[in-house]
C-alpha positions in Angstrom: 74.3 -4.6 233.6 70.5 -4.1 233.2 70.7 -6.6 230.4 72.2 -4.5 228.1 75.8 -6.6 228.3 77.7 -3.3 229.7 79.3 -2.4 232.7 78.1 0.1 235.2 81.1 2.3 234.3 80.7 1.6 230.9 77.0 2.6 230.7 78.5 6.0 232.4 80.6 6.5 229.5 77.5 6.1 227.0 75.7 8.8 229.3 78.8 11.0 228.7 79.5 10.8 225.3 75.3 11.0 224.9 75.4 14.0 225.7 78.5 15.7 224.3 77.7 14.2 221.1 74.3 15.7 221.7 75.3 19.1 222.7 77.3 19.2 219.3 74.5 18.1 217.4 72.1 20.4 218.7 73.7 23.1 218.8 74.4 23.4 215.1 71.1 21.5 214.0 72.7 18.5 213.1 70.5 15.4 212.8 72.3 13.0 215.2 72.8 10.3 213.3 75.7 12.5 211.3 78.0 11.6 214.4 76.3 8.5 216.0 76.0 6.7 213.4 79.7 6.5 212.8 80.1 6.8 216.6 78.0 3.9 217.1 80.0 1.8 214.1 83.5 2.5 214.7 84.0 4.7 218.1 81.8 2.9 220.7 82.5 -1.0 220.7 86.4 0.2 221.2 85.8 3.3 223.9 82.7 1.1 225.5 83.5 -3.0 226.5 80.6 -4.6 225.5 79.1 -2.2 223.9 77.3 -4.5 220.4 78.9 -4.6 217.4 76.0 -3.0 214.8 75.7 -2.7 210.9 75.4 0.1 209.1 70.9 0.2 209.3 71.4 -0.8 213.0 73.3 2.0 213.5 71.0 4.3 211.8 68.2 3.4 213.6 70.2 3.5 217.1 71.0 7.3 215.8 67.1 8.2 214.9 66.2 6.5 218.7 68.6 8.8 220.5 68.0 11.9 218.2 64.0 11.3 219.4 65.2 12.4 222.9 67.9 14.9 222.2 65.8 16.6 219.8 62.4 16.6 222.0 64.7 18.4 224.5 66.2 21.0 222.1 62.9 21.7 220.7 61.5 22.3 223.4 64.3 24.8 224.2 63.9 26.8 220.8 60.2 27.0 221.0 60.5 28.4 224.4 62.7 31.2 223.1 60.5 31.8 220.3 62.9 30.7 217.5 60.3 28.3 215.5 58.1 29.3 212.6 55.2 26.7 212.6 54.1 28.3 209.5 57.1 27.4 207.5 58.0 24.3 209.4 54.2 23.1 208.5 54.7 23.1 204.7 58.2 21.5 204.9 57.0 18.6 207.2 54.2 17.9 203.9 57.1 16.8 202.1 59.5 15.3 204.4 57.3 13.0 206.8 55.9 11.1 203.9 59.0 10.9 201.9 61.0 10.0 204.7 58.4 7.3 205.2 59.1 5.3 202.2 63.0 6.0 202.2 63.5 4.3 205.5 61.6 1.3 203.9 63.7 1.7 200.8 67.0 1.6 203.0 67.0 -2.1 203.3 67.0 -2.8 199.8 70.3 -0.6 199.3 74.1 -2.3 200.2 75.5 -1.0 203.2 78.5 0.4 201.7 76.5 2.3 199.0 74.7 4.1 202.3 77.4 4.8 203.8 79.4 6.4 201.0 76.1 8.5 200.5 76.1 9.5 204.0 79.8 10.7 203.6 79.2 12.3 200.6 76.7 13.8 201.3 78.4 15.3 204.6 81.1 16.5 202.1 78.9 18.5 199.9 77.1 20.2 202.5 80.4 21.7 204.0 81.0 22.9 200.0 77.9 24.6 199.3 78.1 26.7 203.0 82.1 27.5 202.2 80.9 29.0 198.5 77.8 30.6 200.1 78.7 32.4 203.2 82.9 33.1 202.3 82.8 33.5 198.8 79.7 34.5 198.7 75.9 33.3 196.6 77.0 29.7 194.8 76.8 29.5 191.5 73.1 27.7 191.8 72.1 30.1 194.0 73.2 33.3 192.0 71.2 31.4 188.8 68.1 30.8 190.6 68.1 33.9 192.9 64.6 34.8 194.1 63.0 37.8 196.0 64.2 37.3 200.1 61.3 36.5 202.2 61.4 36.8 205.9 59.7 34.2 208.1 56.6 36.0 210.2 53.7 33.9 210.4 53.5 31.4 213.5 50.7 28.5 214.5 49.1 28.9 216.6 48.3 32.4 216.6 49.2 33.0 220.0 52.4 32.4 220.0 55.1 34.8 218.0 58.9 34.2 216.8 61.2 36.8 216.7 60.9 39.9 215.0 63.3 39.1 211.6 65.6 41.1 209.7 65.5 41.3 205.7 68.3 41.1 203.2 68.2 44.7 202.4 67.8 45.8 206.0 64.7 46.4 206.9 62.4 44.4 209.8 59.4 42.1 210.0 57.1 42.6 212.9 56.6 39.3 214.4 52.7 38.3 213.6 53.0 40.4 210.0 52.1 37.5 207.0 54.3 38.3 204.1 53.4 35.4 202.5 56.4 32.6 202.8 56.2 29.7 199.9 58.2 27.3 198.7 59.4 27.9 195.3 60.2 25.1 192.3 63.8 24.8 194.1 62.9 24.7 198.1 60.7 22.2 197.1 63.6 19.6 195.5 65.7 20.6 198.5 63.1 19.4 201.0 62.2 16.6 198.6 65.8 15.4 198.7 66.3 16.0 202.6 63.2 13.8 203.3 64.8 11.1 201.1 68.3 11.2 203.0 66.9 11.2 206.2 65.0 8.0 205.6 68.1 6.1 203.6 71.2 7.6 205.9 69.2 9.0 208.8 71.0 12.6 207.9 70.0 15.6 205.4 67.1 17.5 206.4 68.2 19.3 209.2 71.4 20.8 207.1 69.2 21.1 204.2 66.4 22.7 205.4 69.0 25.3 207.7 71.2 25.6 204.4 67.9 26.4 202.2 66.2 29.0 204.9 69.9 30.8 205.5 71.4 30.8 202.4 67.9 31.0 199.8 65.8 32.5 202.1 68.4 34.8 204.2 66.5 33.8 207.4 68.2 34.6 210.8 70.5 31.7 211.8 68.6 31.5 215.4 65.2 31.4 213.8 66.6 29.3 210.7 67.9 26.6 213.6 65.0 26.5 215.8 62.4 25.7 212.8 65.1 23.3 211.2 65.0 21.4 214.3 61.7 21.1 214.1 61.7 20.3 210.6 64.3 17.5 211.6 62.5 16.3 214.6 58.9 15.2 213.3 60.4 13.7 210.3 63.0 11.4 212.2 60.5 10.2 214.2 58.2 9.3 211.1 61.2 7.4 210.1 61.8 5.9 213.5 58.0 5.1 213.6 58.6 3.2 210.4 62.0 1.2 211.2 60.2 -0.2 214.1 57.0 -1.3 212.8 59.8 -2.3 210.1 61.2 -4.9 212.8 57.9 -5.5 214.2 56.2 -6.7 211.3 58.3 -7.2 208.3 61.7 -8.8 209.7 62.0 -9.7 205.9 62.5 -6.4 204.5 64.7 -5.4 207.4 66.7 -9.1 207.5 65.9 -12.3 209.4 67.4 -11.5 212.8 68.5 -7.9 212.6 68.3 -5.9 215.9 69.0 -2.6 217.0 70.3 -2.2 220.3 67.8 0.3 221.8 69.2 -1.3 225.4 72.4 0.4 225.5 70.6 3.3 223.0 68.0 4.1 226.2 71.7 5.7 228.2 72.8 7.1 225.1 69.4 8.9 224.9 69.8 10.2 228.9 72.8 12.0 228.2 70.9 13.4 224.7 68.3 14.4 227.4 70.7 17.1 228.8 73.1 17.7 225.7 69.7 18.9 223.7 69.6 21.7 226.0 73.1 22.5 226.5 73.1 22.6 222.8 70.4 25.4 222.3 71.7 27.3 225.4 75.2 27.4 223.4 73.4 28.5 219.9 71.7 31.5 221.5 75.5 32.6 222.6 77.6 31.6 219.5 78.0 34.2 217.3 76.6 33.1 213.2 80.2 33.2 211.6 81.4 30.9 214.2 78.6 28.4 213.9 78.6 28.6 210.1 82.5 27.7 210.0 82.7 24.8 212.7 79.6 23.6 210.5 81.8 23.4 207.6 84.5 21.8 209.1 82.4 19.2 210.8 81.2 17.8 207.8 83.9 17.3 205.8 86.2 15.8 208.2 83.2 13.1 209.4 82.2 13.4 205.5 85.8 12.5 204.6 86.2 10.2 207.3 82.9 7.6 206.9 84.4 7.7 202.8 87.9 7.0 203.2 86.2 4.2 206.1 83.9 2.8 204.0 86.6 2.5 200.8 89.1 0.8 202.9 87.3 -1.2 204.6 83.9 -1.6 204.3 81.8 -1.5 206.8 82.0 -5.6 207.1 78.2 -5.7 207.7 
């Protein structure tokens, strides 16, 4: 139906599982691509008849098209309640947009297996570092390199404020009060490296960026979310930007008749419409042990999953 090789019921079930998989997503500040891209690989073709069988950068770039929509609509949805910093999210998007740039080009050079085990590993890490950090308590890095805190104040443009912040030692920050946020030696290699993964596995820069403002930084987790979503956003679609003038104008870098599906992607995305809102409705009303721990246990069971997956067998692409 509508060319895309799908039935009318089926294109209903890619609406549906658009947007829970959105609403998930967004709620924690996941980039999308940590459960399409394995939804799009393994779940899909069997839940959805006709649905195309994809390879591993397919996939990825099916996950950065979808996150475009889901994450215009969350966005939106945390700047309305105030819980960016353009400040901060300016000097991260220096690093990531251009990095990100040249990683997505970089993607097509590296085996498919070797990306997906990254991806996995990756996911794997990440739930590590927030189960040391936040129950029992600083990591190890983190107690080495331990900086002053700094609270997040300063918004672009002027007219428009986040929330007022609370410090690690108790006091407040009145929104619209510089105090002078940098990135240090560290927050700088963390943004570094989450520009890189988001170009190579579509994934990294929203967890980094929320586990480097939360954990280094002891930012709020609402403000933390809403500016790593930002963060995430503009750099995703620098690396979408890039994978299709990728398939526009170098097919040999990105492999003599590779496609992504953006057909069936397009009802994926009207569902991520929806689930992008749902999602930062549900992180203004979830409490910040409960989102921190159902982070954790999402990545390593998807981490473990795409690894134990890819070691088995492969991702035949």
């Amino acid at each position: 139906m509508f060319g895309t090789g799908v039935s009318a019921v089926g294109l209903v079930v890619l609406v549906l599982l658009g947007f829970v998989i959105a609403t998930t997503v967004n709620t924690f500040a996941m980039e999308a691509a940590v459960l399409f891209t394995p939804a799009f690989m393994f779940v899909f073709p069997v839940l959805v008849p006709g649905f195309p069988s994809v390879g591993v950068n397919a996939a990825i770039g099916l996950a950065l098209f979808v996150e475009l929509f889901g994450y215009s609509s969350s966005v939106s949805a945390y700047w309305f309640r105030h819980q960016i910093d353009f400040h901060v999210a300016a000097k991260l998007l220096a690093i990531t947009v251009p990095v990100a740039v040249v990683a997505r080009v970089g993607s097509y050079l590296v085996p498919s297996d070797l990306l997906m085990l990254a991806f996995g590993g990756l996911l794997v890490t990440l739930s590590v570092v927030l189960y040391e950090s936040h129950e029992r308590g600083p990591s190890i890095l983190d107690t080495l390199l331990e900086k002053p805190v700094l609270g997040l104040t300063d918004a672009v443009p002027d007219e428009y404020e986040p929330r007022t912040r609370v410090l690690a030692d108790g006091g407040t920050v009145e929104a619209g009060t510089r105090d002078g946020f940098d990135l240090e030696p560290l927050d700088t290699a963390v943004t570094f490296v989450g520009g890189l993964l988001a170009g190579l596995v579509g994934i990294a820069v929203g967890e980094l960026t929320q586990t480097m403002l939360t954990v280094r930084k002891k930012v709020p987790i609402d403000v933390s979310t809403g500016t790593s979503a930002l963060v995430l956003h503009v750099t995703i679609v620098a690396a979408l930007v890039t994978n299709l003038l990728l398939l526009r104008f170098a097919p040999a870098i990105a492999g003599e008749g590779f496609t992504v599906p953006f057909g069936v992607g397009t009802f994926v995305a009207v569902g991520c419409l929806f689930g992008g809102q749902m999602g930062a409705f549900l992180n203004n009303r979830l409490s910040e042990e409960t989102v921190l721990q159902m982070l954790m246990v999402a990545y390593f069971v998807i981490g473990v999953f795409v690894v134990g997956r890819t070691l088995l067998a492969g991702t035949a692409h």
